[in-house]
C-alpha positions, 0 to 999 in steps of 0.5 A: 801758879796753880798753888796761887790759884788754890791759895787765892780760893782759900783766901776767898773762901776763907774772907766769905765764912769770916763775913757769914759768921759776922752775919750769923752773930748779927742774926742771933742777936736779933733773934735773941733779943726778939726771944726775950721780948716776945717772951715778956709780952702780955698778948692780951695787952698789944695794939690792935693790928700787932697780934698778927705780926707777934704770931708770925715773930712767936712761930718762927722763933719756935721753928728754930732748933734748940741749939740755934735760940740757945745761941741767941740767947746767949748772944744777948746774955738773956734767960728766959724762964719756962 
């Protein structure tokens, strides 16, 4: 009995780590492709009341290690020139 309870818990966790690395591929496509957008934007040329919003999107894009926007980068096949 004891072993079921360990294999249930490992089944479970197991469930749970499938279903956040779902989220997490989810979650590097949409940053991925807020990456290349942010990076084709004129600044200059947004609608009044947008440059806040792209400031707050630009940063915490920036916050994220080099690791993480490369993987979401490469989750939308993007390349973004220096």
């Amino acid at each position: 009995m004891h072993s079921t309870i360990n294999q249930d818990e490992i089944n479970m966790l197991r469930s749970e780590v499938e279903i956040l690395m779902r989220e997490r591929y989810a979650l590097l496509k949409v940053t991925g492709a807020a990456t290349g957008l942010i990076a084709e934007l004129d600044s200059h040329a947004l609608p009044a009341g947008t440059e806040q919003a792209a400031e707050l999107l630009a940063s915490s894009i920036n916050a994220l290690s080099e690791e993480t926007l490369q993987d979401a980068l490469d989750s939308v096949q993007a390349v973004i020139a220096n």
